[in-house]
KEVEXVO-10576 format. One line per field, with one value per residue (C-alpha): residue number from 0; residue in three letters; chain; x, y negated, z. Coordinates in steps of 0.2 Angstrom, whole numbers, plus 5000, padded with zeros to 4 digits. Layout:
BEGIN
seq = NUM, ... .
type = ALA, ... .
mol = A, ... .
X = X, ... .
Y = Y, ... .
Z = Z, ... .
END
This chain:
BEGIN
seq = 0, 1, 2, 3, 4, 5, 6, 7, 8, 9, 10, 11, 12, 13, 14, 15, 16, 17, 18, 19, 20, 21, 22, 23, 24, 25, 26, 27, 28, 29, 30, 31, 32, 33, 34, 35, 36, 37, 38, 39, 40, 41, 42, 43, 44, 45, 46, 47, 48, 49, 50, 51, 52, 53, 54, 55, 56, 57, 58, 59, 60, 61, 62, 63, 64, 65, 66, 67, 68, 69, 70, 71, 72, 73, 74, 75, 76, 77, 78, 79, 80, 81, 82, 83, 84, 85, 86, 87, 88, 89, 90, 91, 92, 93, 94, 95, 96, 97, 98, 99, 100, 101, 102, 103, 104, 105, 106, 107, 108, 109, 110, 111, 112, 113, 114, 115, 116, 117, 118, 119, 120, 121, 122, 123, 124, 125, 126, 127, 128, 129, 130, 131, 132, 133, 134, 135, 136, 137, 138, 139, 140, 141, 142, 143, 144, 145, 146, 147, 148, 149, 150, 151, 152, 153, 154, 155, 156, 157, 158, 159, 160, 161, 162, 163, 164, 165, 166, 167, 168, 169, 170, 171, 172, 173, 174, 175, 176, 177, 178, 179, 180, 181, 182, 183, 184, 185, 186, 187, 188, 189, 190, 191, 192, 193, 194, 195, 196, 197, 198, 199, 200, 201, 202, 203, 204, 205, 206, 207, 208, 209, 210, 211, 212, 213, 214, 215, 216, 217, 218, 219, 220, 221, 222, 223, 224, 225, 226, 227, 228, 229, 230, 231, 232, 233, 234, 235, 236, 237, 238, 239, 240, 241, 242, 243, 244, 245, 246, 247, 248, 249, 250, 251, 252, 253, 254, 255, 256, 257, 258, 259 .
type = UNK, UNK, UNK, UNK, UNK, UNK, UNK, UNK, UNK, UNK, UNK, UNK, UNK, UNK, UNK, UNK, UNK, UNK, UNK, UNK, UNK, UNK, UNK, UNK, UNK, UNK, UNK, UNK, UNK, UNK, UNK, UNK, UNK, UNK, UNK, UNK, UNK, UNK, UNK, UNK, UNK, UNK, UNK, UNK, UNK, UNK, UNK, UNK, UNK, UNK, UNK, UNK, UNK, UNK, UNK, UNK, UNK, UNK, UNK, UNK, UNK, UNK, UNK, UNK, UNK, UNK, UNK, UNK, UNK, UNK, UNK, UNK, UNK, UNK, UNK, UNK, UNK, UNK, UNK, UNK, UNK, UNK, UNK, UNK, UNK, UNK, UNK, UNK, UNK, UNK, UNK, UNK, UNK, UNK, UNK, UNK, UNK, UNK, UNK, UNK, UNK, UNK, UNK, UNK, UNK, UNK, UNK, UNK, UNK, UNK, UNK, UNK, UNK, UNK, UNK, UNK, UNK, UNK, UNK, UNK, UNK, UNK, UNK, UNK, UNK, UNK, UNK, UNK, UNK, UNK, UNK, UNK, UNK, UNK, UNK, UNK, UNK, UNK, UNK, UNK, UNK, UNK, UNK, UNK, UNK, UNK, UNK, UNK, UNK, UNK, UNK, UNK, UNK, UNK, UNK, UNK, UNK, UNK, UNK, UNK, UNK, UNK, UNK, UNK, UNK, UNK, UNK, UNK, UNK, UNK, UNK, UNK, UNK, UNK, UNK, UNK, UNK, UNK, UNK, UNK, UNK, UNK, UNK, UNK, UNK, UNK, UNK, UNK, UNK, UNK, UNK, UNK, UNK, UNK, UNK, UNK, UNK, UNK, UNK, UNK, UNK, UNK, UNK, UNK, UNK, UNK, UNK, UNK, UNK, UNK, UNK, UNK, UNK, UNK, UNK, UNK, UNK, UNK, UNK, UNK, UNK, UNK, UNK, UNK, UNK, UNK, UNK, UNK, UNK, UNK, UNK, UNK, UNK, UNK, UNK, UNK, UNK, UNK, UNK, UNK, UNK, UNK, UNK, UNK, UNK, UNK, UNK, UNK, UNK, UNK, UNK, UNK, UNK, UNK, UNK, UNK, UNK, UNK, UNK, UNK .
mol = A, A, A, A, A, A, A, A, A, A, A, A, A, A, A, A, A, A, A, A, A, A, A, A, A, A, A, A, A, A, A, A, A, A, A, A, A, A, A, A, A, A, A, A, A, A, A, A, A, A, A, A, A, A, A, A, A, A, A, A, A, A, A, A, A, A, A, A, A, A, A, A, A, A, A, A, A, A, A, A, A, A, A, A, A, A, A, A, A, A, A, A, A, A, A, A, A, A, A, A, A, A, A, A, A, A, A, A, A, A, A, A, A, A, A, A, A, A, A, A, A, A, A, A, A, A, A, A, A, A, A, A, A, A, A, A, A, A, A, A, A, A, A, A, A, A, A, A, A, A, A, A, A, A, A, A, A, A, A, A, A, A, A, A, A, A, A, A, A, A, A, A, A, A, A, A, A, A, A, A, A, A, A, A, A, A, A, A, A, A, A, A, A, A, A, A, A, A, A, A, A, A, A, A, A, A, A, A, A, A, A, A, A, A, A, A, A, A, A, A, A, A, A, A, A, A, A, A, A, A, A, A, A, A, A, A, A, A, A, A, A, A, A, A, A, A, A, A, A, A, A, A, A, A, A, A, A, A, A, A .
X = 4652, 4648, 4641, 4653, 4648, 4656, 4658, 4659, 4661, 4649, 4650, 4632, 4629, 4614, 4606, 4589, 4582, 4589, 4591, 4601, 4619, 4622, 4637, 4644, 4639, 4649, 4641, 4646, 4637, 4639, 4636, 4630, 4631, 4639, 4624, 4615, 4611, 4618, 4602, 4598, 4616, 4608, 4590, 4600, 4607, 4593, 4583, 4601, 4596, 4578, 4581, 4591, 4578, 4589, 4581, 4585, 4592, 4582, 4585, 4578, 4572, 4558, 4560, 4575, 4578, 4588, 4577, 4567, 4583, 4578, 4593, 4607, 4621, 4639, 4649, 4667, 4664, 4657, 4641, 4632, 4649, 4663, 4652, 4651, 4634, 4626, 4613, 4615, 4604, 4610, 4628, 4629, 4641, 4653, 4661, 4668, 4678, 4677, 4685, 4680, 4676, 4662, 4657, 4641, 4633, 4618, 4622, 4633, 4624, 4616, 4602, 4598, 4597, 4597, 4578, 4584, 4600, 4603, 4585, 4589, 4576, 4578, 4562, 4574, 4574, 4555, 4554, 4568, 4557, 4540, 4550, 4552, 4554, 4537, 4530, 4514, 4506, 4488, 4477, 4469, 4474, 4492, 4501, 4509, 4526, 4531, 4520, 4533, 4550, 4567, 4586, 4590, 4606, 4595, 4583, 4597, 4605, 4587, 4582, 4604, 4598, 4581, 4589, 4592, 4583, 4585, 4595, 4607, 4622, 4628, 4625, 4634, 4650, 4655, 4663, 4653, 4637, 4631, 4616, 4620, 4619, 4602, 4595, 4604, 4598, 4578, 4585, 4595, 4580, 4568, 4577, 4582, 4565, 4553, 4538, 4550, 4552, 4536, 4543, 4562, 4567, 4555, 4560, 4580, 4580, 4567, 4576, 4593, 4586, 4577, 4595, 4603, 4589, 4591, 4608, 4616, 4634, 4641, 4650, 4668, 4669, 4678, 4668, 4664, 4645, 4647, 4658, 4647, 4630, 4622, 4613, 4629, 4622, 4636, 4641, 4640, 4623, 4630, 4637, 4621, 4611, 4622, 4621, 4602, 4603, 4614, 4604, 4589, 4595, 4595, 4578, 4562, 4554, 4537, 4536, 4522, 4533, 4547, 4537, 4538 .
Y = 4814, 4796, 4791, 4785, 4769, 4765, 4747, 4751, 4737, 4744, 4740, 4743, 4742, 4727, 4727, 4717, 4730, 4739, 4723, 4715, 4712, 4724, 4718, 4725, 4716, 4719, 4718, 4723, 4735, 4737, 4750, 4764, 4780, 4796, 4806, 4795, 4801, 4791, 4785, 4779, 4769, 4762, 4760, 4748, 4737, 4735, 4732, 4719, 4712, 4712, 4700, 4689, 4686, 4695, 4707, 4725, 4740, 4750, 4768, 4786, 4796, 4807, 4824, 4820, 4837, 4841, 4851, 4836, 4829, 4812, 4805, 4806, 4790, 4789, 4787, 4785, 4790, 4806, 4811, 4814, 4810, 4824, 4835, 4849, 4858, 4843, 4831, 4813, 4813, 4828, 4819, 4811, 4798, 4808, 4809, 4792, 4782, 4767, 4754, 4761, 4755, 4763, 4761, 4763, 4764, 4775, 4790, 4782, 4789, 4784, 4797, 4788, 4769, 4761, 4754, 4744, 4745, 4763, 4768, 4777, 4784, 4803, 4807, 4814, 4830, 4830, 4829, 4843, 4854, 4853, 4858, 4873, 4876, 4888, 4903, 4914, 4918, 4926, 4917, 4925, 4934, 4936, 4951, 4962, 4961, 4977, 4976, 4971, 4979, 4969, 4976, 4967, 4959, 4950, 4945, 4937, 4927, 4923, 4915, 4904, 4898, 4891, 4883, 4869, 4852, 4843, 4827, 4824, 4826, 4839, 4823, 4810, 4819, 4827, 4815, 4817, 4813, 4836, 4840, 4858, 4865, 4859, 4864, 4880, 4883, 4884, 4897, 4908, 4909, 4912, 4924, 4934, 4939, 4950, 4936, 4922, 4934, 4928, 4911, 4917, 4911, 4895, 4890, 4889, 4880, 4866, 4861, 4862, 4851, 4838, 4839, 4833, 4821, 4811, 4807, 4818, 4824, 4840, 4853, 4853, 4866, 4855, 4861, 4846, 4849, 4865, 4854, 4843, 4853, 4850, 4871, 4877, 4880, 4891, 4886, 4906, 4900, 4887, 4902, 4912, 4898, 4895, 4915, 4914, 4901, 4911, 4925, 4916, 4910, 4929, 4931, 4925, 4908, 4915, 4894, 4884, 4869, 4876, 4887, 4883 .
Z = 4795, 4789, 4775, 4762, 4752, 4734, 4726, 4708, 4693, 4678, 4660, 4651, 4633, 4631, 4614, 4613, 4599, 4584, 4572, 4586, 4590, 4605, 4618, 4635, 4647, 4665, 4684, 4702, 4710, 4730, 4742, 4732, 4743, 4735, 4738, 4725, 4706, 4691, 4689, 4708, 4705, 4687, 4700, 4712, 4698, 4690, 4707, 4709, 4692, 4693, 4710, 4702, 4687, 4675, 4662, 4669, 4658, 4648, 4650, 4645, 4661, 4666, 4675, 4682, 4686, 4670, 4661, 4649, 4639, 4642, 4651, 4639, 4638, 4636, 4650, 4651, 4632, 4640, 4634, 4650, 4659, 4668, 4673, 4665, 4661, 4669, 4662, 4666, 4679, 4689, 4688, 4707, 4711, 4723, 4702, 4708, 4716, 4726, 4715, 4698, 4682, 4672, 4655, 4648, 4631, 4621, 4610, 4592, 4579, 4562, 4564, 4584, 4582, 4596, 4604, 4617, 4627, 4631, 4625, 4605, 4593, 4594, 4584, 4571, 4583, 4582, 4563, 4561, 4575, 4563, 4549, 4557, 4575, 4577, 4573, 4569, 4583, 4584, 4599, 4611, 4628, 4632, 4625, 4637, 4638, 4632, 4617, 4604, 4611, 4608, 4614, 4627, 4620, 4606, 4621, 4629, 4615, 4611, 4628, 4628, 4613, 4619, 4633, 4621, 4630, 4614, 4622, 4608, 4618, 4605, 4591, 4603, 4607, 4588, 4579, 4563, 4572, 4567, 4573, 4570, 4589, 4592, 4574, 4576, 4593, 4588, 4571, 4579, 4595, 4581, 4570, 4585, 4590, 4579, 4583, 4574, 4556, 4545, 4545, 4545, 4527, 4526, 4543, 4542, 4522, 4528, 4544, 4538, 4523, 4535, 4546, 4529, 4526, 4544, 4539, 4552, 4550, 4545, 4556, 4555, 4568, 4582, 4595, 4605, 4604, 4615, 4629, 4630, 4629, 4648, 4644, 4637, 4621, 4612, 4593, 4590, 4584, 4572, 4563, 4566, 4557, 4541, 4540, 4541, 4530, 4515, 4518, 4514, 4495, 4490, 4496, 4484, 4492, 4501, 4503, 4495, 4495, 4486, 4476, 4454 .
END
């Protein structure tokens, strides 16, 4: 069968760095094949760009594989576009049309200003991961694996939660900007498993504080995080989290930092 070739007009969002004005700009892109990634078509514009003297667009990439979280970008005010359970670039352009219009900009929220283009400052993931997301761990030679046993539905719902590749999607598609899924995802993984119990109380009141401190949204239970979420990260943790949460306010602080 033949190959079959798309001309496509795109739209990027162009934003010099954060104190700038950012704008769409609009170019034509030709003879992208429909075996090509979403970011081999953004690879040949920016090769189209780069010829031309133009500055090319910034974007976040690495493994390309779906499993680093780097890749995230609206389009068609999609986060990571009509896939579903699909990071951006795992999205291949047999999605399209020959003919279409696509529209693309960074992840809109106060907690992600935007770098350059559609390149945004997730380190408020990081911050909220330190606060909490680990646990004590002796070092030394691997356990065996049957050394701390754990019913196997609470291993399951343990190992959908850690799925979560941190790419903001979750942040980019609920319309208060909540941070909730991913923050939820690394509680409930943690308060499932035996090994994630010395830290159980600390851990959920210090990253749902630094969550409130990055200015993230709240949840409003709309559900668009879960649509949008490339692992299929379920909001059943959301619930999960806020239960840890109350359960920890009836528990005496075994936290230096919060300690009187």
């Amino acid at each position: 069968m033949a190959e079959r070739t798309l001309n496509l007009t795109v739209r990027v969002w162009r934003q010099k760095d954060r104190a700038s004005a950012g704008r769409l700009e609009t170019y034509q892109v030709r003879g992208v094949t429909t075996d090509a990634s979403f970011l081999e078509m953004l690879d040949i514009l920016n090769e189209q760009l780069i010829a031309e003297g133009k500055d090319p667009i910034a974007f976040d990439h690495d493994c390309r594989e779906g499993i680093c979280g780097s890749c995230g970008m609206m389009i068609n005010g999609q986060a990571h576009g009509p896939e579903k359970l699909t990071t951006t670039c795992q999205l291949h352009m047999r999605r399209f049309s020959d003919g279409d219009t696509i529209t693309i900009e960074p992840w809109r929220a106060a907690a992600f200003p935007v770098i350059k283009d559609l390149v945004v400052d997730r380190s408020s993931f990081d911050r909220i991961k330190a606060a909490g997301g680990y646990t004590s761990v002796n070092a030394g030679n691997a356990a065996d694996a049957n050394a701390i046993l754990v019913p196997k539905e609470d291993a399951d719902k343990a190992m959908d939660a850690a799925a979560c590749i941190g790419c903001g999607a979750c942040v980019a598609a609920c319309p208060n900007a909540s941070a909730a899924l991913f923050t939820s995802a690394t509680v409930a993984h943690f308060a499932l498993l035996p090994q994630g119990h010395p830290e159980r109380e600390r851990r959920v009141t210090r990253m749902v504080a630094q969550m409130d401190d990055e200015l993230f949204g709240h949840c409003t239970n709309i559900y668009e995080c879960e649509a949008a979420c490339p692992a299929g990260i379920s909001v059943a943790n959301i619930a999960r989290m806020y239960r840890e949460y109350v359960r920890a306010s009836f528990i005496p602080s075994k936290d230096p930092l919060q300690s009187t």
